[in-house]
N, C-alpha and C positions, 0 to 999 in steps of 0.2 A: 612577508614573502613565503615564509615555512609551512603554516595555514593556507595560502592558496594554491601550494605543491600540494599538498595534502589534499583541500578539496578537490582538485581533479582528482588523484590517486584514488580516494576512495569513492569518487565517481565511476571509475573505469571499475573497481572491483564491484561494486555493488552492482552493476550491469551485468554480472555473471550470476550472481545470485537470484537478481529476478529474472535473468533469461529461462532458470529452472520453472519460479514460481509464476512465470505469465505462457510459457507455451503448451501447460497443459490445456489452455482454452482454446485456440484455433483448433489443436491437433489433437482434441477428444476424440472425435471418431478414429481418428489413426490409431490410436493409443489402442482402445476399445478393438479393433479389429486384430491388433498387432497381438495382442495378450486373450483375443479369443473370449471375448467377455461381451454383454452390452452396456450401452452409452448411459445406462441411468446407475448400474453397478458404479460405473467409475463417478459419476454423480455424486452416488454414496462418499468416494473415498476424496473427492473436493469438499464436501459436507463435511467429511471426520479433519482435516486438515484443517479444517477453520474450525473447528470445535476446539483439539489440541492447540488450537493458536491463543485459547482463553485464557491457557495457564500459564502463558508469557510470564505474568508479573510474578509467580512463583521460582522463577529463574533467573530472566532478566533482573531484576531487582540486585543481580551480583554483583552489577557494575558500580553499584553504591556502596559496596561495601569490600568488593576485592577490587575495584579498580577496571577504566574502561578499557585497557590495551587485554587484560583476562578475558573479557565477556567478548571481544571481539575477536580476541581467536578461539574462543571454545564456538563460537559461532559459526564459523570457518571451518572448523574441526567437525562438527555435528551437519553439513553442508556435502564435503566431501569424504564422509561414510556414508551415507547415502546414496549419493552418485555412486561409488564403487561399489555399494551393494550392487547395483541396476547392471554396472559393467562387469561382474562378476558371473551374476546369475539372473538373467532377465526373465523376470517372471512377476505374477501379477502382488505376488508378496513382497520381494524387494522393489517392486513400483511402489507399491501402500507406502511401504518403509520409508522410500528414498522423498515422495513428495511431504510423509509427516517431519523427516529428519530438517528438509530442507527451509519446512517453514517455521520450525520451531530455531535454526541456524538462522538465519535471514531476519528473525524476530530480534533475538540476541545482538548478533553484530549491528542492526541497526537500530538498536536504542542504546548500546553503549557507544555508538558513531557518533548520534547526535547529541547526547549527553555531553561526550569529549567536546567536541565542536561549542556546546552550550553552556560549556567551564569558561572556554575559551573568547568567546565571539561577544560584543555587547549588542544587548537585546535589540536594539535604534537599527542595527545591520544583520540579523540574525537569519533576519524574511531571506534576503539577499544571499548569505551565502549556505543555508542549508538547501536553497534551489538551485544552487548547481551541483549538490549529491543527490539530488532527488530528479533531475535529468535523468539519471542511471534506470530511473523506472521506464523512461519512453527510450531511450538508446537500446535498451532488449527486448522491441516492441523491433522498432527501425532495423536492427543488426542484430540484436541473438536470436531473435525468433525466427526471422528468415535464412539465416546462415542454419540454425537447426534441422530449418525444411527440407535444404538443400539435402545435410547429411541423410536424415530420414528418407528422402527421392532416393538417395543412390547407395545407402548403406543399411538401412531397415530400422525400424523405430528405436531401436536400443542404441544406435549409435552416438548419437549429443552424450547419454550418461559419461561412455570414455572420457570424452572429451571434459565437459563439466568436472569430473573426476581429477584430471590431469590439472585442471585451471585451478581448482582447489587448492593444493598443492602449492601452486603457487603463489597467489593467496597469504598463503600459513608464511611462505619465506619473507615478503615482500612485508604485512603487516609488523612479524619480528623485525626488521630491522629500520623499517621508518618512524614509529610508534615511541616515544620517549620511555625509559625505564621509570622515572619516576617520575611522577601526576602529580599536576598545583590540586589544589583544595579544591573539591566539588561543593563545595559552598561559596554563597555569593553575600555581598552585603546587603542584599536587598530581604533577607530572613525575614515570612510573614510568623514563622513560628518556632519556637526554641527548638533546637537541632535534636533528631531522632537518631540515634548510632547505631541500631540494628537494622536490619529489614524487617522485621515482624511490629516491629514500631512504626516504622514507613506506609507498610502497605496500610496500617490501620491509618495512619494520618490521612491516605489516599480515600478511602472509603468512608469517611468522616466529613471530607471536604468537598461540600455542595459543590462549588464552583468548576472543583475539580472533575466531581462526576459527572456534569453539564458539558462536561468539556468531552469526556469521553463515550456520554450520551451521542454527542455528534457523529464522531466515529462511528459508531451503531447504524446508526441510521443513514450516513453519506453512502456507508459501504455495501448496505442493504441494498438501496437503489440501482448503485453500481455494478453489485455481483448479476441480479435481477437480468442486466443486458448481457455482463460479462460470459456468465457461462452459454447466453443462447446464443449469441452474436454468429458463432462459425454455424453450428446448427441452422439457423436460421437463414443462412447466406446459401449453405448448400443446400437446405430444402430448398430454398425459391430460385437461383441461378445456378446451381448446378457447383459451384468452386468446387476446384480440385488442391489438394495439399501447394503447388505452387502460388496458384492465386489467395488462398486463407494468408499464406503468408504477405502478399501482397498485401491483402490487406489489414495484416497485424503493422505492414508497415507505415501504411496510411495510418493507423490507429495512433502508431507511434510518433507519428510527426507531430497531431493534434495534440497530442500528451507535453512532447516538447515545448511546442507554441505555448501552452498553459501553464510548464514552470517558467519561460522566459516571460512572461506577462504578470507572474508572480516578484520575478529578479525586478523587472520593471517599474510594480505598483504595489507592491503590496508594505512594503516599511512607510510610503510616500500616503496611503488611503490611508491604514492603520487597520491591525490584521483583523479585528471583527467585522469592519465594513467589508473588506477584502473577499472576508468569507461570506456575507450574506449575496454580494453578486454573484460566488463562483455559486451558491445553492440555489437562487435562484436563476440562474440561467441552466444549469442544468436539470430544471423541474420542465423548461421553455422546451430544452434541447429534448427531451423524454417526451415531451408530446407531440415536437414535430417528426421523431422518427418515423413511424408508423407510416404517417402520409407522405413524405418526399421517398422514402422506403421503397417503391413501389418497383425500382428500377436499379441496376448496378450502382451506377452514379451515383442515386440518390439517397440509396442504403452505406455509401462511404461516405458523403458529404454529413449526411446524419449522425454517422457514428464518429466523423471528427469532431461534430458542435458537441455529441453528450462527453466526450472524452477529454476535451478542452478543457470545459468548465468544471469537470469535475477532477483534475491533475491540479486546477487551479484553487478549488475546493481542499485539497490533501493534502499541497505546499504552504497555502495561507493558514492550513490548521495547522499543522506543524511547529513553527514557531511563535505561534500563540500560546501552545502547550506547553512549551518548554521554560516559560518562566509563571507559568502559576502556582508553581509547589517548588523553586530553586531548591530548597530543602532537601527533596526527594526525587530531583529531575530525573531517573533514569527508571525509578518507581513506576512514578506516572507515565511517564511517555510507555511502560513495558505494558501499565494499563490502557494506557492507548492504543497499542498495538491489540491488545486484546479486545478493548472496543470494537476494532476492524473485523478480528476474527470472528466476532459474534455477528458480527452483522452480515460479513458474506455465509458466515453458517446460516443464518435466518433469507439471503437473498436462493443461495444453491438449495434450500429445504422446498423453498415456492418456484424459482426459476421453472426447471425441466417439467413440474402440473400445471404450473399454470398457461406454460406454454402449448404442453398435449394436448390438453384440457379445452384451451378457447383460444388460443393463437398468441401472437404479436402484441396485440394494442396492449389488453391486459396487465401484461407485462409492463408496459411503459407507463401505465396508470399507475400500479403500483409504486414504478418508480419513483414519480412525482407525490406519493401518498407521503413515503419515506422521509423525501426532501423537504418534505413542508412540515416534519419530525423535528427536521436538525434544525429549520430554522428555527421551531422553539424551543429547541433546547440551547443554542446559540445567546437566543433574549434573557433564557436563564444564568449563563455564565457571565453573561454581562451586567448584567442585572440593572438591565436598564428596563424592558419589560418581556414578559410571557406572553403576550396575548396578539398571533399574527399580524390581525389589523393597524395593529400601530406600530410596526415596525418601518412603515415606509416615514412614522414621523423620527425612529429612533434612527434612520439613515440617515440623516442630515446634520443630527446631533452627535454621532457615535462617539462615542471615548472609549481609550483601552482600562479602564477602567480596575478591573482587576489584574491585568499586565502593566 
C-alpha cells in the first residue's frame, strides 16, 4: 500500500517538472516574441538542452552511489533554481538557464525515481507500475500546459516560472518527508556481473555492455523521430490554421490525452506481451502514425487526430522501453537508465538540429519521412538487444517468437 501512495505522489510531482520541459513546444513562438528574439534562436537553446541532457550519466549515476532519496532531491533543487532564476529576472539568459537547469533536474529525479521504484517493484509487475509515474508526462500536456497558457494570456510569458518556482519548493518538503532515510540494497539477486562500487567502474560496465547500448541506441532514435514532430507540431498548426496561444494549448491537450491512452495500454499489455514485443508495435505503429500525418493533416480535425496516433504509440513506445531497461544491468540500474536518459537527449538534439531545415526547407512530409527513417533505427537496434536478430525483415518472424530474453 506504501509503494502505491507513493506511485501516485510521484506522479503528481513529476507532472510539474515536465509541465516546465514540455510547454516550451506549443509556446515557442510566445516564448520567442516575449524575450524579443527568433524562433530558430530559441531552436538553438532546445538543441543545447538536449546536448547538456548527454551528461546525465555523469551525475545521475549518484543515485548508485549516494542513494535515490539524494539524487531526487538534488534534482528538485537544480528544477527550482531555475524557475526562480526566470521569476527573478526574466530574460533570455535566465530562460537558457532555467530550461538547461530543468532538464538536467528532471533527468536526476527521474532516474533515481525509477531506480528506487526498481529496488523495490518485481520485474513480472514493473511494466505496470512505472506507467503510472510516467502518466505524469501526458497530465502536463492535459493540465500543466494549458493551465500555463492560461497564466501566459493574462499575466505575460514569465508568469508559469513563479509559479513552477513556488511548486518546487514544495516538491523539496513533500519528497523529505515521504522518502525513507534509509534505502534496501540497490542490488538484486538476479547479478549478470560481479558488483561495481564506484560509478567510474559502472559507467564503464555501461559502455562495455552491448545489450545495454542496444538498449540505449533505441532511445536515440525513438526520440529522434519524436522530437522531429515535437518541436514543429505548434509551428506548423499556426502556419496552416492560424492557432492562437489558447487553442496550441488545446491542442497540447489533445496531445495529452493520446500520451495518456498510451501509458494506460502500456498498464494494460505490456508485462502481459512481454516488453520487447510491446516495443516493437509501439515503433511500429508510430512509423504508420508518421506517414499518415501529413495526409489526414490537411484540416484541424485531421492534424489533432494525426498527432494523437503518432503520440499514442510513441508514449507507448517510452513506457514499454522503460522497464525493459531497468533490469538489463541491476548492477548499475540508475547508471544506465541516466544513460538512457542521455540516449533521449541525443536524439532530440539530433531531431531539433534537423526539425526547424528541414521544415523551412521542404515542408511537412519530409519531416515525417524522416520520422519513420529513425523508427525503423530502433527497430534494429531493438533485434540487437534481444538478440534474437538484426536484420528488419525477419523481425515479423521474431514477433511471434519474442522472449525477454536478456530481461
Amino acid at each position: 500500500m506504501r509503494l502505491r501512495f507513493q506511485l501516485i505522489i510521484f506522479m503528481f510531482l513529476r507532472t510539474i517538472l515536465n509541465t516546465m520541459h514540455r510547454m516550451v513546444y506549443p509556446f515557442l513562438t510566445v516564448f520567442a516574441r516575449g524575450l524579443g528574439v527568433e524562433i530558430t534562436t530559441l531552436s538553438y537553446v532546445v538543441t543545447a538542452r538536449s546536448f547538456f541532457g548527454m551528461f546525465a550519466p555523469l551525475f545521475a549515476s549518484i543515485a548508485d552511489h549516494r542513494g535515490r532519496k539524494f539524487g531526487i532531491l538534488g534534482g528538485i533543487l537544480l528544477f527550482a533554481l531555475g524557475m526562480g532564476a526566470v521569476a527573478l529576472r526574466p530574460n533570455f539568459v535566465t530562460f537558457s538557464l532555467a530550461v538547461l537547469l530543468a532538464l538536467l533536474g528532471k533527468y536526476l529525479f527521474d532516474t533515481s525515481m525509477q531506480a528506487y521504484f526498481g529496488d523495490r517493484i518485481p520485474y513480472e509487475r514493473r511494466g505496470t507500475a512505472l506507467a503510472v509515474t510516467e502518466a505524469a508526462w501526458s497530465l502536463a500536456f492535459i493540465a500543466g500546459v494549458p493551465l500555463m497558457g492560461l497564466l501566459i494570456a493574462g499575466y505575460g510569458w514569465d508568469e508559469p516560472f513563479r509559479w513552477l518556482a513556488l511548486l518546487g519548493l514544495v516538491m523539496l518538503a513533500v519528497i523529505w518527508r515521504m522518502m525513507p532515510r534509509e534505502e534496501t540494497s540497490h542490488t538484486t539477486a538476479s547479478l549478470r556481473t560481479p558488483p561495481q562500487p564506484d560509478s567510474a567502474k559502472k559507467i564503464r560496465a555501461v559502455l562495455t555492455h552491448i545489450p545495454a547500448l542496444a538498449g540505449v541506441s533505441i532511445a536515440v532514435w525513438a526520440s529522434a523521430a519524436n522530437e522531429l514532430v515535437n518541436l514543429i507540431f505548434g509551428v506548423w498548426l499556426e502556419d496552416s490554421f492560424g492557432l492562437k496561444i489558447a487553442a496550441l494549448a488545446g491542442a497540447s491537450a489533445v496531445i495529452g490525452l493520446s500520451e495518456l491512452g498510451g501509458e494506460g495500454l502500456v498498464a494494460l499489455t505490456t508485462d502481459r506481451l512481454g516488453k520487447p514485443r510491446a516495443l516493437m508495435l509501439g515503433l511500429t505503429g508510430n512509423a504508420l502514425a508518421s506517414l499518415l500525418l501529413p495526409f489526414i493533416g490537411q484540416t484541424e480535425l485531421g492534424a489533432l487526430i494525426g498527432l494523437f496516433l503518432f503520440y499514442i504509440t510513441f508514449e507507448y513506445v517510452m513506457v514499454s522501453h522503460i522497464p525493459l531497461m531497468t533490469e538489463v544491468m541491476p548492477e548499475a540500474r540508475a547508471t544506465l537508465l541516466s544513460f538512457n536518459l542521455a540516449g533521449h537527449s541525443l536524439g532530440r538534439m539530433i531531431g531539433a538540429l534537423l526539425a526547424a531545415f528541414i521544415y523551412k526547407q521542404f515542408g511537412f512530409f519530409p519531416v515525417a519521412l524522416t520520422a519513420i527513417l529513425f523508427n525503423v533505427l530502433a527497430l534494429l537496434a531493438l533485434g540487437e538487444l534481444t538478440e534474437r536478430f538484426t536484420i528488419l525483415p525477419r523481425l515479423l518472424v521474431w514477433f511471434g517468437r519474442a522472449e525477454e530474453k536478456k530481461v
